[in-house]
N, C-alpha and C positions, 0 to 999 in steps of 0.2 A: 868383681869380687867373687872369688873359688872356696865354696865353705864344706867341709866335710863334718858328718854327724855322727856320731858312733855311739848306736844304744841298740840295745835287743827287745823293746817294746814299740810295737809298728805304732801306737796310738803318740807316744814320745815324740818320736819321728817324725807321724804328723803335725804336731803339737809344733816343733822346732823350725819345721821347713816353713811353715806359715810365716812364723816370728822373723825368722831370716828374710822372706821373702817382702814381707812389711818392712824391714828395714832396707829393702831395696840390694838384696844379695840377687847378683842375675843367676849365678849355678850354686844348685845345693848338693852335694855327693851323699849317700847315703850307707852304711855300713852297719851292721848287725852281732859283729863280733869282735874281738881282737887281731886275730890274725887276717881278718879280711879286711879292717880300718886300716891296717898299716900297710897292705899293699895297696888298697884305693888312695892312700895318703902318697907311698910311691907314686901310682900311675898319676896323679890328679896335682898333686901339688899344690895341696890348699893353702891359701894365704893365713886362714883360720880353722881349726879345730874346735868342735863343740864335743865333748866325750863326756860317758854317763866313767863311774869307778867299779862298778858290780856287773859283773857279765854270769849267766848261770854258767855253775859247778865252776865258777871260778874269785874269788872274792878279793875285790879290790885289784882287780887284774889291770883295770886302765891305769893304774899307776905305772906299769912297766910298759905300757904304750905311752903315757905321757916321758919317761925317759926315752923311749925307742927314736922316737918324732923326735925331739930336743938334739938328739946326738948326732943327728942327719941332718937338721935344719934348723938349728938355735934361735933364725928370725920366724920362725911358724906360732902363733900367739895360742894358746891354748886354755878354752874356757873348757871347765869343770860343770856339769848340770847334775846333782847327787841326789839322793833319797836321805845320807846321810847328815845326819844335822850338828855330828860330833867334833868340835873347832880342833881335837887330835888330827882326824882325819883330814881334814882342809888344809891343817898345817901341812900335812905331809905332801901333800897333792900339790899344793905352793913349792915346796923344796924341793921335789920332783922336775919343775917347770913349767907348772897352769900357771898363767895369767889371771886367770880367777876363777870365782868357785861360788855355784848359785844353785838355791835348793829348786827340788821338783815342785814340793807343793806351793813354790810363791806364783804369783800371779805373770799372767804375762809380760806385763808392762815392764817387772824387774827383770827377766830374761831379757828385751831390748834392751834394757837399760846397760845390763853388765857386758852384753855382746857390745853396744858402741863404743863404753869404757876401753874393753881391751883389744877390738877394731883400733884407736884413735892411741893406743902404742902405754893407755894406763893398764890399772890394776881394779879389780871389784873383789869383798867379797862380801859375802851376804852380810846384812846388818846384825842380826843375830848372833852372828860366830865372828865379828869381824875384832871387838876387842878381845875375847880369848885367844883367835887364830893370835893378835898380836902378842900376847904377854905368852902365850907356847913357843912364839919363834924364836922368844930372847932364852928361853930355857930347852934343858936336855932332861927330862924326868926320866931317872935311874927305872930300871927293869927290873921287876918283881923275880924274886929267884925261886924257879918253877922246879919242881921232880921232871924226868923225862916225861913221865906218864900225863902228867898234869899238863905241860906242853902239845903232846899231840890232841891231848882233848882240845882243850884252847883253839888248837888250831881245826880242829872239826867243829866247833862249833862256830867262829868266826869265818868257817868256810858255807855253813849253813846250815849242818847236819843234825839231823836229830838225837836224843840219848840212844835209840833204839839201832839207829846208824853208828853211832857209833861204836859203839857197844858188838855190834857183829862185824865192822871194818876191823876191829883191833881185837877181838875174840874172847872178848871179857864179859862178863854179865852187864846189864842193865840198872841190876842195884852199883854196882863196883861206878860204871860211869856218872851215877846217881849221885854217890858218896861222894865221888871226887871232884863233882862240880859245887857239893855243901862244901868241901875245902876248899876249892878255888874262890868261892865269894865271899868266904873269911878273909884268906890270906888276901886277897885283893879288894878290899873294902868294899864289891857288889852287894846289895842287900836285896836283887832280886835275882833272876832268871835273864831278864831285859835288859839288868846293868851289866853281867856276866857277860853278855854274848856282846855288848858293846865295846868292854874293853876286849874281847878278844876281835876285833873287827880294828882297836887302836894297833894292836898287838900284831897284827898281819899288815895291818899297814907302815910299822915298821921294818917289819924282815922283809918286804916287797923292794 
């Protein structure tokens, strides 16, 4: 068994190779970005794919490595390991072409578990997200209709960026990005700051 791992935190990594190597993986490849998972995924030809979705300064990037992989080798199984806990984002990740989708903070035992699942040609996804991912796949929830302005915010903040960042990326003040994220959590039913940057994290993982 040729397992490839693609996260950008070394301790993950460790975390993963262990879990593989208990389930009796003899090679584990390792990868730190995107652009270097998919040529170790050329060179290597993993039977299996373990891939995080967030790489820094790029958000929800493994979605376009999980089509990347797909469109070259449709039998390559691909598990999702997220920090994300939003059954939006799973969904997506699923229609993409992960095999399944399993949080960081569960325990190890569920990482074996969902790696044998989609080893053994099924599906996992976490227990948590598994009846929402279901009742999201049978629907298309319509897209909130944004200003331009309100759009690139969205997309800075679901990329990671602060109001202070944002705010000198686009050349506008700090109050003006301030204001426009009290609109954006109206017009989008967020009632914090927390919920804000999650839908805009659903919201990238659609245009991905």
């Amino acid at each position: 068994m040729n397992v490839l791992v693609v996260d950008d935190h070394p301790v993950v990594l460790q975390g993963c190779r262990r879990v593989l190597e208990d389930a009796g993986v003899e090679t584990v490849h390792e990868a730190t970005g995107i652009a270097a998972g998919y040529r170790r995924f050329r060179r290597h030809r993993p039977e299996i794919v373990v891939a995080d979705l967030t790489f820094q300064g790029a958000s929800l990037s493994g979605l376009a490595l999980i089509r990347r992989i797909r469109a070259v080798s449709p039998g390559t199984r691909i598990l999702v390991f997220s920090m994300h806990d939003d059954p939006e984002i799973a969904a997506r990740a699923l229609e993409s072409g992960a095999a399944g989708y399993v949080l960081k903070d569960t325990a190890s035992a569920e990482l074996h578990l969902a790696f044998e699942r989609v080893r053994a040609g099924g599906t996992y996804v976490a227990p948590s997200l598994a009846a929402e991912v279901a009742r999201l796949r049978c629907e298309t929830p319509a897209a909130p209709p944004l200003t331009p302005r309100e759009r690139q915010i969205l997309e800075r903040l679901g990329a990671g960026r602060s109001h202070g960042a944002i705010a000198e990326e686009l050349g506008l003040s700090y109050k003006t990005i301030a204001n426009t994220c009290t609109q954006l959590r109206r017009k989008l039913g967020a009632r914090t700051l927390a919920d804000l940057i999650r839908v805009a994290l659903r919201e990238a993982a659609r245009a991905s």
